[in-house]
C-alpha positions as a Markdown table, in Angstrom:
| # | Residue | x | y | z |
|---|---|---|---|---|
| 1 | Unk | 80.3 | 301.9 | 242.5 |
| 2 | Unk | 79.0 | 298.6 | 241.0 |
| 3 | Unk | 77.2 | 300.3 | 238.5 |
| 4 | Unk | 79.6 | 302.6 | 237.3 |
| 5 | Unk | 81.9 | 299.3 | 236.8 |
| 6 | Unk | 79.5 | 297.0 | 235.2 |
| 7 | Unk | 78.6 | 300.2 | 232.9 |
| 8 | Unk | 82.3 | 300.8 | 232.1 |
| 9 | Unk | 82.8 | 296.2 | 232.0 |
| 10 | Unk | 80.1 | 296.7 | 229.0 |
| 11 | Unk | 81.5 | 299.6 | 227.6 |
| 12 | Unk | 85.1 | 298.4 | 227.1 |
| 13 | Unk | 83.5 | 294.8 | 226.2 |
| 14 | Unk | 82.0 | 296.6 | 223.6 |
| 15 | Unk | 85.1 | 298.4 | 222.2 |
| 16 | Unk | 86.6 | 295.8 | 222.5 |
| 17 | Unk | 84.4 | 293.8 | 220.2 |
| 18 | Unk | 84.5 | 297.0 | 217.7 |
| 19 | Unk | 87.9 | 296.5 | 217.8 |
| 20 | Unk | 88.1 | 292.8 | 217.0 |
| 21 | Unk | 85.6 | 293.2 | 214.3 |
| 22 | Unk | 87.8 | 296.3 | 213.0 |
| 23 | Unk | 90.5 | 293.5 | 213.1 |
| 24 | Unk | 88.9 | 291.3 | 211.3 |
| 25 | Unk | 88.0 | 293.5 | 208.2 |
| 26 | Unk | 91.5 | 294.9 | 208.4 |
| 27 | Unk | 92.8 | 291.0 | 208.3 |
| 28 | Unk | 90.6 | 290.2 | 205.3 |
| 29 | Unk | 91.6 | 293.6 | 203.2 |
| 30 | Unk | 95.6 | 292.3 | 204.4 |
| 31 | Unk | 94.7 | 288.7 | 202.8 |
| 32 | Unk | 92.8 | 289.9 | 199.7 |
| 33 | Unk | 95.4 | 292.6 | 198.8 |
| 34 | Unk | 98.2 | 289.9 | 199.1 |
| 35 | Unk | 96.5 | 287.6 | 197.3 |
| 36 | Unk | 95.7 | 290.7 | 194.6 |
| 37 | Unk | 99.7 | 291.4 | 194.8 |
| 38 | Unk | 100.6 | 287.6 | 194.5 |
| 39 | Unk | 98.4 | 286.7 | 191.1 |
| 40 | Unk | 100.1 | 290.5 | 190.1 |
| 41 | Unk | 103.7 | 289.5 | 190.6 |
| 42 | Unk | 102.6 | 285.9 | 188.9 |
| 43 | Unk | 101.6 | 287.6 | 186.3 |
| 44 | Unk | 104.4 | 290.3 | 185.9 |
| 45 | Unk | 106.5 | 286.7 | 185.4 |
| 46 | Unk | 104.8 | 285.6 | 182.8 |
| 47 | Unk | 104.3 | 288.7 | 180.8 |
| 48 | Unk | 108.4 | 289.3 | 180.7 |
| 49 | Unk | 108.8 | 285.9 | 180.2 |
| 50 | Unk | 106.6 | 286.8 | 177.1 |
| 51 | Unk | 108.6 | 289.3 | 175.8 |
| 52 | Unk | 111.6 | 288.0 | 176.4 |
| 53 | Unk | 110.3 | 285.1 | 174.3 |
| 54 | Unk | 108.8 | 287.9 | 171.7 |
| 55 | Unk | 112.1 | 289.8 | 171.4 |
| 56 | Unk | 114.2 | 286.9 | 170.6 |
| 57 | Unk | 111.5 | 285.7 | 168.1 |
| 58 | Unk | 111.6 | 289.2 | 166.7 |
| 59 | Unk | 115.3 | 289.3 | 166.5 |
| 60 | Unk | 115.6 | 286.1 | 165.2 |
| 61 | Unk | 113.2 | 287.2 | 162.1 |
| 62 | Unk | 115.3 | 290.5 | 161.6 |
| 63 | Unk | 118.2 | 288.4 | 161.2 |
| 64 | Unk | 117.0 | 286.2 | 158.7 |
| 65 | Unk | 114.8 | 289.3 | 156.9 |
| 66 | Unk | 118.6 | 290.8 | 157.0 |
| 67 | Unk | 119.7 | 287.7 | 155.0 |
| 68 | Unk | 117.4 | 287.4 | 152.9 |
| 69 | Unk | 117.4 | 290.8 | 151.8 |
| 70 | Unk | 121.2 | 290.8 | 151.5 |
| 71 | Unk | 120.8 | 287.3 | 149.4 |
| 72 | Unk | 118.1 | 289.3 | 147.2 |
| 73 | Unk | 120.3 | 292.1 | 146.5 |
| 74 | Unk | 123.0 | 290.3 | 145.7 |
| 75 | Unk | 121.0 | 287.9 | 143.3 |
| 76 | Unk | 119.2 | 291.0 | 141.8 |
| 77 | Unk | 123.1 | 292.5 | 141.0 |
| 78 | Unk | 123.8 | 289.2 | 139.1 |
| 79 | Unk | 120.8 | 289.2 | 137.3 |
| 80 | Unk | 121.6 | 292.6 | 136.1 |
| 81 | Unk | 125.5 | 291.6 | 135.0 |
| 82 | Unk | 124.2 | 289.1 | 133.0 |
| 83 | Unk | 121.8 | 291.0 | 131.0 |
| 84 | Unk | 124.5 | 294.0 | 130.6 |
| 85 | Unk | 126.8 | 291.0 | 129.4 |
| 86 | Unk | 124.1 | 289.2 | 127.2 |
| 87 | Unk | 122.8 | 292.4 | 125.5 |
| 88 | Unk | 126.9 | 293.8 | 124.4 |
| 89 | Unk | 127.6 | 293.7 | 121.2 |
| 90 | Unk | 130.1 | 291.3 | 121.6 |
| 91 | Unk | 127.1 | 289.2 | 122.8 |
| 92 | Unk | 125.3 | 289.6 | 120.3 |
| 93 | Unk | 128.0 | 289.0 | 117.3 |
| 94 | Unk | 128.7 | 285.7 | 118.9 |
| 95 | Unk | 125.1 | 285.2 | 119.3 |
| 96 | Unk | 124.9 | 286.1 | 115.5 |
| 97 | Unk | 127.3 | 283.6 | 114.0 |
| 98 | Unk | 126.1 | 280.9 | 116.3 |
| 99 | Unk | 122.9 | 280.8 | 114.9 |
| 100 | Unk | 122.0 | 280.4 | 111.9 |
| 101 | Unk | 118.7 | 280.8 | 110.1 |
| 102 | Unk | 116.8 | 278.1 | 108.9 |
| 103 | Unk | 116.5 | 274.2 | 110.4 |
| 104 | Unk | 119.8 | 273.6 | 111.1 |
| 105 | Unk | 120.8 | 272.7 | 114.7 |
């Protein structure tokens, strides 16, 4: 009867220290993958912190591109007035009788 309960004393002492060491690895795995999910959420942070940052740069840029381009446009219609009213006939009459050939000023 002894026997049989020392033998089953060890063999549950045993499992028992399987099961601690089981424990143990399934305790570290726990920490590392927290820590793993930790610097992952960290870094999910700063990434849309990023492009938050990146969008309003980006919108910011269309909006003065938009400007800009309207600015152009409309500089690039005056341009063309004037040389449709500097190149008329009428223009160049006036032009005509305003200057004359020779040195006079």
């Amino acid at each position: 009867f002894i026997a049989t309960k020392t033998e089953e004393a060890q063999a549950e002492s045993k499992e028992k220290m399987e099961k601690e060491g089981t424990k143990a690895e399934s305790e570290q795995r726990l920490a590392d993958t927290q820590a793993m999910y930790d610097d992952t959420a960290e870094q999910k942070k700063a990434d849309i912190a990023f492009f938050d940052e990146t969008t309003a740069a980006c919108q910011a840029k269309h909006a003065a591109w938009t400007n800009r381009s309207a600015l152009r446009e409309e500089e690039m219609s005056g341009i063309a007035k004037a040389l449709v009213i500097l190149t008329s006939d009428a223009a160049r009459a006036l032009f005509a009788s305003a200057i004359k050939a020779g040195k006079e000023t």
